[in-house]
VEXTOR-169550 format. One record per residue (C-alpha): residue in one letter; x, y, z; residue number from 0. Coordinates in pm, 1 decimal. Layout:
residuo u v w num
A X Y Z NUM
...
This chain:
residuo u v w num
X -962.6 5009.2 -6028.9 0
X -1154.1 5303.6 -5893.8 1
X -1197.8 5282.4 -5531.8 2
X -1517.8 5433.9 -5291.1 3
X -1556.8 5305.2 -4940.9 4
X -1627.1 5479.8 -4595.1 5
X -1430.9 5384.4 -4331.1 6
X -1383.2 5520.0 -3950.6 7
X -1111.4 5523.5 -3703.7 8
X -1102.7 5482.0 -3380.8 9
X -977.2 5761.3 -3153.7 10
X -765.1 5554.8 -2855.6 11
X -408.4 5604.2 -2755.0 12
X -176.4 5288.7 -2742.9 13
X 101.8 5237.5 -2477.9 14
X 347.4 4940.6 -2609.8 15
X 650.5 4865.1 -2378.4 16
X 799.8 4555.8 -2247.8 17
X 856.2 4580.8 -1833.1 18
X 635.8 4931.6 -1939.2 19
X 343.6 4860.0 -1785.4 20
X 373.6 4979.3 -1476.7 21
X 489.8 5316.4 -1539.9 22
X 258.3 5335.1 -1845.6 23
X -86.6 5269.1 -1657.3 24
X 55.7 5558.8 -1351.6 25
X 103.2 5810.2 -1648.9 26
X -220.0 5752.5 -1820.2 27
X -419.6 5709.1 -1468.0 28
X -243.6 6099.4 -1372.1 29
X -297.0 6225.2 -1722.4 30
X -668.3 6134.5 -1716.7 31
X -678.5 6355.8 -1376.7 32
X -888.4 6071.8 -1201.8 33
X -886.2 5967.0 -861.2 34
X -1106.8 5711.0 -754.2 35
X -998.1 5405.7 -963.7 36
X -1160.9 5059.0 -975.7 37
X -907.8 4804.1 -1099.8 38
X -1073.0 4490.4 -1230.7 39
X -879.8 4147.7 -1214.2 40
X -956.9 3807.6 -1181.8 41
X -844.1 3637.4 -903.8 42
X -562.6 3487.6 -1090.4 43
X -414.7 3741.1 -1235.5 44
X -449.5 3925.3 -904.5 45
X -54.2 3913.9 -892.7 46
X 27.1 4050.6 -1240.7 47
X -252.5 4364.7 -1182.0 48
X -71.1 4408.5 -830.8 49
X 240.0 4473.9 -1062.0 50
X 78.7 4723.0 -1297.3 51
X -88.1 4874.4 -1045.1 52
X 247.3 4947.6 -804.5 53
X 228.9 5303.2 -873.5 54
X -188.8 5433.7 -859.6 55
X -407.2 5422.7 -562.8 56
X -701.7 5196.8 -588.1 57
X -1026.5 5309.0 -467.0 58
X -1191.4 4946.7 -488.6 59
X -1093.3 4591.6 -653.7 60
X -1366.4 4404.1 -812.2 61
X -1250.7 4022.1 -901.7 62
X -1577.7 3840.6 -1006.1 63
X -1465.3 3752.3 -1385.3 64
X -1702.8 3536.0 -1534.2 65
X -1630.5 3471.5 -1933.6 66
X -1922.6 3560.9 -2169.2 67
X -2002.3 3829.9 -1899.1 68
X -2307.8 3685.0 -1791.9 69
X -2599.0 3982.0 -1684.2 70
X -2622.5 3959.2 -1325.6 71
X -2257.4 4012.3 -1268.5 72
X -2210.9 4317.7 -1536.3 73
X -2500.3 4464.4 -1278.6 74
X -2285.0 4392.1 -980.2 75
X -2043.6 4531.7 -1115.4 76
X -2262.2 4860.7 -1211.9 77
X -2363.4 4885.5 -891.8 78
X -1982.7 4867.6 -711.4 79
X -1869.6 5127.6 -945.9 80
X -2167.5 5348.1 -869.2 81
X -2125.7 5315.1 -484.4 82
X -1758.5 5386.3 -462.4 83
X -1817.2 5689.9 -736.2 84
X -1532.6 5541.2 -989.6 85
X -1386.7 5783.1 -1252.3 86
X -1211.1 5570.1 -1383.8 87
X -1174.0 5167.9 -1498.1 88
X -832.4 4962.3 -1497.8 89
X -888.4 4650.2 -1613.7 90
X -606.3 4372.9 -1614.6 91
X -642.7 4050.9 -1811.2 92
X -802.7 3930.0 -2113.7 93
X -1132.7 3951.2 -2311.8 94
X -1397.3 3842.4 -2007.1 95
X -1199.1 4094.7 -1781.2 96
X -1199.4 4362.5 -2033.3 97
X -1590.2 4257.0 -2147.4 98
X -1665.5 4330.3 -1769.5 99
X -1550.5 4682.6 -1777.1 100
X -1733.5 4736.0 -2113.4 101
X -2024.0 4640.8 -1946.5 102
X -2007.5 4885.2 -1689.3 103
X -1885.9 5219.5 -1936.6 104
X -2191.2 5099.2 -2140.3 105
X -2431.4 5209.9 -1896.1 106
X -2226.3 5476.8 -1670.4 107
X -1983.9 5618.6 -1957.9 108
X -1654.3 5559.3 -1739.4 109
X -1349.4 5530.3 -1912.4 110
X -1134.9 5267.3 -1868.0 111
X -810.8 5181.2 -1937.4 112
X -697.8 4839.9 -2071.3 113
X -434.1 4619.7 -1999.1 114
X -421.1 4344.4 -2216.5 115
X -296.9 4018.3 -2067.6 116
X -357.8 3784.8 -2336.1 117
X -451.2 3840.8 -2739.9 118
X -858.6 3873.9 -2699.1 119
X -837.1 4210.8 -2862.6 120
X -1157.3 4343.8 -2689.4 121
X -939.9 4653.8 -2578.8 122
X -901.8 4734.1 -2917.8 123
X -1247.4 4796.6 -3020.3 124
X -1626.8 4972.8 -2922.2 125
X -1801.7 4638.2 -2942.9 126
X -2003.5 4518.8 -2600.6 127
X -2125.0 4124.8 -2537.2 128
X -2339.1 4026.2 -2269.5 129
X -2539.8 3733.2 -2174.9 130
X -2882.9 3676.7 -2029.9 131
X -3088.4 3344.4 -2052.5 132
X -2825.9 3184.0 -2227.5 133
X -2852.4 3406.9 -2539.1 134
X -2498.5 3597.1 -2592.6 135
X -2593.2 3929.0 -2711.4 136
X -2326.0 4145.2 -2880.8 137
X -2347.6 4579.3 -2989.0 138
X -2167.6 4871.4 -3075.3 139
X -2138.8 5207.1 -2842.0 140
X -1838.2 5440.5 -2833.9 141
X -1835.8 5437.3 -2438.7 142
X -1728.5 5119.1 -2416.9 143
X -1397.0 5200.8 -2636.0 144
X -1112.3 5192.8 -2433.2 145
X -908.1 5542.0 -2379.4 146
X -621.2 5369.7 -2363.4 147
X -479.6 4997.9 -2482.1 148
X -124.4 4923.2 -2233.1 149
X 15.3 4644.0 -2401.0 150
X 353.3 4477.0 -2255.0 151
X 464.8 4142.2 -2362.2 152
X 624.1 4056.2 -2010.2 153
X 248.3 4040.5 -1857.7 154
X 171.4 3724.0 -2129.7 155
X 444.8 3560.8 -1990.1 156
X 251.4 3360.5 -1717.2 157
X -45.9 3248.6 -2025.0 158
X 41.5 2897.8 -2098.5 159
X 153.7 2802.0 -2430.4 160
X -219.9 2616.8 -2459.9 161
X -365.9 2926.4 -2390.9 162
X -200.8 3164.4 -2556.8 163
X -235.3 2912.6 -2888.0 164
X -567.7 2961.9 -2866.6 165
X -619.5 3341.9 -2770.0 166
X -337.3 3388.1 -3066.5 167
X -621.5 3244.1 -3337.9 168
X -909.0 3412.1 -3170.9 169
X -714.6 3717.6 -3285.5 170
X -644.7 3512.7 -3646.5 171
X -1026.7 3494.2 -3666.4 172
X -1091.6 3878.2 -3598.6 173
X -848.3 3925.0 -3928.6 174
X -1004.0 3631.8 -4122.9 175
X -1328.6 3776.9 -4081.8 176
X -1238.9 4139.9 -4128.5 177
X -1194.5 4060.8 -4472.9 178
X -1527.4 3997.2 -4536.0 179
X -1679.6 4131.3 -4257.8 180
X -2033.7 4387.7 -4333.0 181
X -1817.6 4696.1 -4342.7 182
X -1490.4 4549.2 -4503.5 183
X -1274.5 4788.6 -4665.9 184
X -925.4 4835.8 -4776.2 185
X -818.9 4961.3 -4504.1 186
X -911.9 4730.2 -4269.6 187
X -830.2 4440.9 -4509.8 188
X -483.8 4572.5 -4517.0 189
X -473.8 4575.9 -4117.4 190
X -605.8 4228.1 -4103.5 191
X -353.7 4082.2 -4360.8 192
X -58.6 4275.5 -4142.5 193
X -215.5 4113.0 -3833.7 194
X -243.1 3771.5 -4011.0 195
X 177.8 3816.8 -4092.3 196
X 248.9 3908.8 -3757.0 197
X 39.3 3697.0 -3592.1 198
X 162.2 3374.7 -3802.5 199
X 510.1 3459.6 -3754.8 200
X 500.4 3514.1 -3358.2 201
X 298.1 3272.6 -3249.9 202
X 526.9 2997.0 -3356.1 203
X 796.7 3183.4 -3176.0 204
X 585.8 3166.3 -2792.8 205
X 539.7 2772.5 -2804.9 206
X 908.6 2703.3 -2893.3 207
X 1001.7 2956.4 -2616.0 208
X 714.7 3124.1 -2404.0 209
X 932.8 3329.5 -2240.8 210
X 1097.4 3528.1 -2565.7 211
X 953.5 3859.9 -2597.9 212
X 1032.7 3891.6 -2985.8 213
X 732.9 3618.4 -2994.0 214
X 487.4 3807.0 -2747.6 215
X 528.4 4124.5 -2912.8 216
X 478.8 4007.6 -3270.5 217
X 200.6 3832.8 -3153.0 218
X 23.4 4115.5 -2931.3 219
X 93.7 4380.8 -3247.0 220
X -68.0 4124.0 -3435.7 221
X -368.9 4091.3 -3138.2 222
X -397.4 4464.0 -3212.2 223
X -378.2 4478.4 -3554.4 224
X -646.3 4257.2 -3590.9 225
X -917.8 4375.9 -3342.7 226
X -855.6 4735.2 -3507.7 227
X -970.2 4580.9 -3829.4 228
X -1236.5 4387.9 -3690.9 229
X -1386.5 4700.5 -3493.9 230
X -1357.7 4866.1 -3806.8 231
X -1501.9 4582.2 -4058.5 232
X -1796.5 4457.9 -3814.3 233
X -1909.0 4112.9 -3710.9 234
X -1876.3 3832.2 -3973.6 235
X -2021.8 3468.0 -4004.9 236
X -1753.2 3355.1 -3803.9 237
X -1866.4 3555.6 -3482.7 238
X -2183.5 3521.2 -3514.8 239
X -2133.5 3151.2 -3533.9 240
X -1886.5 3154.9 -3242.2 241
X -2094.7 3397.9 -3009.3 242
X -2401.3 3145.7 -3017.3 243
X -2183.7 2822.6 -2923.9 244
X -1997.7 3033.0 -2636.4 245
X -2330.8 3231.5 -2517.5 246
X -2575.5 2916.6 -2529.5 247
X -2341.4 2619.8 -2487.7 248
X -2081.1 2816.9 -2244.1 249
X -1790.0 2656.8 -2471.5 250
X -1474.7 2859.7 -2350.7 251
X -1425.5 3169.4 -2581.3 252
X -1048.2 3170.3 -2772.8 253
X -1033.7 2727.4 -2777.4 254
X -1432.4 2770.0 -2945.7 255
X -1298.6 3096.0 -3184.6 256
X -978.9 2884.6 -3298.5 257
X -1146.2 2546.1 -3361.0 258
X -1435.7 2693.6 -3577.4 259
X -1200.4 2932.7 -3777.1 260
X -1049.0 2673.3 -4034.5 261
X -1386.0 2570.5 -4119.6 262
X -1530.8 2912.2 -4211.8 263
X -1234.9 2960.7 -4392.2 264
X -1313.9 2672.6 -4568.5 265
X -1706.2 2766.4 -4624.7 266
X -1645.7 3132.9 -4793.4 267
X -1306.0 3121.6 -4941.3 268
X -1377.4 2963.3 -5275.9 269
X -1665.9 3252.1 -5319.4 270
X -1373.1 3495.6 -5191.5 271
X -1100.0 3462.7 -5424.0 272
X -959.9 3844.0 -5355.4 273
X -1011.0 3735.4 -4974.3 274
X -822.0 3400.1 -4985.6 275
X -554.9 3559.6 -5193.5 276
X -460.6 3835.4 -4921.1 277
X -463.1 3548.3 -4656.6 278
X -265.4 3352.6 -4881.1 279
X 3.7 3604.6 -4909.6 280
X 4.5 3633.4 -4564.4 281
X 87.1 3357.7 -4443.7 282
X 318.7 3277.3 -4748.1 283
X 103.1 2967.6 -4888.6 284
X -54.6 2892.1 -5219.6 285
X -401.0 2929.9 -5007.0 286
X -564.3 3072.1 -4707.4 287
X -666.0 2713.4 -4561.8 288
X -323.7 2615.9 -4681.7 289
X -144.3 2835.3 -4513.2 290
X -400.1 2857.1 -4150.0 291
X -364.1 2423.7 -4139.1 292
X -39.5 2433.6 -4167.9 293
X -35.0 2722.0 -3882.6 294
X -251.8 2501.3 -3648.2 295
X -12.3 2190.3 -3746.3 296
X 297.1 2388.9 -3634.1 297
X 109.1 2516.3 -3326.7 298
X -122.8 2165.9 -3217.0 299
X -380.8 2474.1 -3198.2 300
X -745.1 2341.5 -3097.9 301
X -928.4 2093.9 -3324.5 302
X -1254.0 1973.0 -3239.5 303
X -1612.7 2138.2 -3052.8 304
X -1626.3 1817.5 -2917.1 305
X -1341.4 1835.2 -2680.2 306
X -1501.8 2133.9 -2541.0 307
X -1822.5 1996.8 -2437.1 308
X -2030.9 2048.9 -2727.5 309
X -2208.8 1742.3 -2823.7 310
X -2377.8 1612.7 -3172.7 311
X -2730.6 1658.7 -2996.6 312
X -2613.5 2048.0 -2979.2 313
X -2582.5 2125.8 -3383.8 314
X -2950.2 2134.2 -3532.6 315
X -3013.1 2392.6 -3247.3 316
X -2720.1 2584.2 -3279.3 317
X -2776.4 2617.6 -3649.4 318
X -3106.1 2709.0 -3619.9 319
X -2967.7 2976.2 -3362.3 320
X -2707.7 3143.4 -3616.6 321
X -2825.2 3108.7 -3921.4 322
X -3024.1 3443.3 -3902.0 323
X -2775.8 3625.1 -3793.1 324
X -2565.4 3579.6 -4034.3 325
X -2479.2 3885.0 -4213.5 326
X -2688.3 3886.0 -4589.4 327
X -2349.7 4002.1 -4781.5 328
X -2174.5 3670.7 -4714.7 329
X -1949.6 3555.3 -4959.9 330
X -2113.1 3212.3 -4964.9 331
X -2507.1 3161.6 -4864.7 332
X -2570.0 3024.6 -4606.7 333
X -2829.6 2694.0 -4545.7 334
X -2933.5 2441.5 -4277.5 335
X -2762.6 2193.1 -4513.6 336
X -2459.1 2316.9 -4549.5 337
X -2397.5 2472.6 -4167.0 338
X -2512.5 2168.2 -4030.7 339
X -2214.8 1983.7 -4217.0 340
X -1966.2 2300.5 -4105.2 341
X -2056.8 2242.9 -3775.3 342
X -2057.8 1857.9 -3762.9 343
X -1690.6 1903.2 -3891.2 344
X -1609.6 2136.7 -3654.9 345
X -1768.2 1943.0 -3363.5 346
X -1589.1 1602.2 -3511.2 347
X -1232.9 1830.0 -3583.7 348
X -1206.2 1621.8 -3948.4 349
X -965.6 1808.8 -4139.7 350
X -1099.4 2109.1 -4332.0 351
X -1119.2 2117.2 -4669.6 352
X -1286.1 2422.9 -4922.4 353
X -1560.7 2259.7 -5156.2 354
C-alpha cells in the first residue's frame, strides 16, 4: 500500500528523570539565560514546586489555578507577568496549571517550561483553551508550545490513585482520538498505539502500588506519547464533545475525558475497522472496547456524567452545542439521534457497547 501524508513535529526538548526534577528545571532555567522567572503553582502543589524549584530564583509566584482557565484569570495572569517583566514561565502541576501559562505565552510569547505533575499532556503540545461566558474555546499557536517538558515520576507520587485513574484515560483519549483525529497519520497513529501499550500496562501498576515508579513512568511515557500524537493528529469528536461538557457545564476535566471515552469508542469503531484493530493490539484484546472496558474494570476508572453533576436536563443542549463542531471526516456521522443516545449513556454510565 502506497503511502502520502504530511505530518509535522514538534520542536521541544524532554527532560525524563526520577528525583531529576530539581536539577533538570535549574539546568534548563540557566541554559535558557533567563532571569526573572514566574513559577506558576496551585496552592496545593505549592510544596512539590517548592521542591523543583530549590535551585532557581523566583521573580514572582502566581497561584490562582482555576481548571478550564476561565478569561478573567488568564488576564490576571497577563498582567502579573507583564508587571514583573517575566522571561520566562515555570509551571508545576497538571493541565489547568499548564493551560494558565499557555494563556499567558499566547499573548506575550514567553516561554515556559513545564513540569508535569499529573498525565494531562498539555505540556506536550501547541494547543491553547480558554473560557469566556461559559463557552470553552480551544486553538493552535506555536507560542504556547512548551520549550521544555520535565517529567519525573516521584512528583505524581502525591496524585491519588482516583486521580491519577482518571488523568491516566484523559491521556487514553488523546491516543483514541489521534487515530482518527482531522490530521491522523501513521505516524501519529503509531505514537498513539505505543501510548495506548504503555499507558494500559502502567496504569494498573499505580493503583496496586502508587508509590512504584515502574508504574508512574510507564504511565507518564505513555501521557507523552499520547499528547505528541494528539498535537500532531488534531482535535477529534471526542474533544470536541468533552470541551463543551467541561467549558459549559464546568464538569471536572480528566473524570469528564475518561467517562465519555468508552462511548466514542463505541460510536466510531465499527466505521473504523483499521482504527479498532491498532487499539485492539494494543491493549492485547480481540477489540478496542474490549480491551478499554476491561481497562476501566481493572482500574474502577470513572463511569457515569451523572456523578459529576451533569444532569438529563443538560443533554439536548449539549448536543446541540457539539454537534457542529464535530470534525466532517468522522468515521461515523454524526446526528441529534444518535449523540443524544451517546450522551444519555454516558450521563447514565450503562455499559458501552459498539452498534
Amino acid at each position: 500500500m502506497s503511502l502520502s501524508f504530511a505530518h509535522d513535529t514538534l520542536g521541544q526538548r524532554l527532560l525524563f528523570g526520577s528525583g531529576m526534577a530539581a536539577t533538570n528545571v535549574a539546568a534548563e532555567v540557566d541554559r535558557l539565560g533567563a532571569t526573572r522567572v514566574m513559577l506558576i503553582a496551585a496552592p496545593f502543589e505549592q510544596a512539590i514546586a517548592d521542591t523543583v524549584m530549590a535551585d532557581v530564583n523566583i521573580h514572582v509566584t502566581y497561584n490562582d489555578v482555576v481548571q478550564h482557565v476561565p478569561i478573567e484569570k488568564a488576564e490576571d495572569a497577563r498582567r502579573v507577568a507583564a508587571e514583573n517583566k517575566v522571561d520566562l514561565i515555570v509551571s508545576v502541576g497538571g493541565g489547568s496549571t499548564t493551560g494558565l501559562a499557555k494563556a499567558i505565552a499566547l499573548t506575550t510569547g514567553i516561554p515556559i517550561i513545564a513540569v508535569a505533575t499529573t498525565y494531562a499532556g498539555s505540556e506536550a503540545t501547541n494547543v491553547w483553551g480558554l473560557t469566556e461566558a461559559a463557552r470553552k474555546t480551544t486553538g493552535v499557536d506555536a507560542r504556547v508550545l512548551p520549550v521544555t517538558v520535565v517529567y519525573d515520576a516521584e512528583l505524581t507520587y502525591s496524585l491519588p490513585v482516583e486521580l491519577s485513574v482518571a488523568s491516566g484515560m484523559n491521556a487514553l483519549a488523546h491516543c483514541v482520538d489521534s487515530l482518527w483525529a482531522p490530521r491522523a497519520d501513521p505516524i501519529n497513529q503509531a505514537l498513539a498505539a505505543e501510548g495506548i501499550r504503555a499507558l494500559a500496562a502502567g496504569l494498573p501498576l499505580v493503583a496496586q502500588n502508587p508509590t512504584d515508579a515502574s508504574g508512574r513512568e510507564q504511565a507518564l511515557y505513555g501521557a507523552y506519547l499520547s499528547a505528541v500524537a494528539f498535537a500532531s493528529a488534531g482535535s477529534g469528536m471526542h474533544h470536541k464533545i468533552c470541551h463543551v461538557l467541561g467549558g459549559t457545564y464546568n464538569l471536572p476535566h480528566a473524570q469528564t475525558h475518561a467517562t465519555v471515552l468508552p462511548y466514542v469508542l463505541a460510536f466510531n469503531a465499527p466505521f473504523a475497522p483499521e482504527a479498532d484493530a491498532r487499539i485492539a493490539d494494543a491493549f492485547g484484546a480481540t477489540s478496542g472496547l474490549e480491551g478499554l472496558n476491561e481497562l476501566r474494570r481493572v482500574l474502577d476508572a470513572p463511569r457515569a456524567l451523572k456523578d459529576y453533576g451533569f444532569t438529563e436536563d443538560n443533554i439536548p443542549e449539549a448536543v446541540s452545542i457539539f454537534l457542529p463542531l464535530i470534525p466532517a471526516d468522522n468515521p461515523r456521522t454524526p446526528t441529534t439521534e444518535n449523540l443524544t443516545e451517546l450522551l444519555h449513556a454516558a450521563w447514565a454510565g450503562s455499559t458501552p457497547k459498539s452498534d
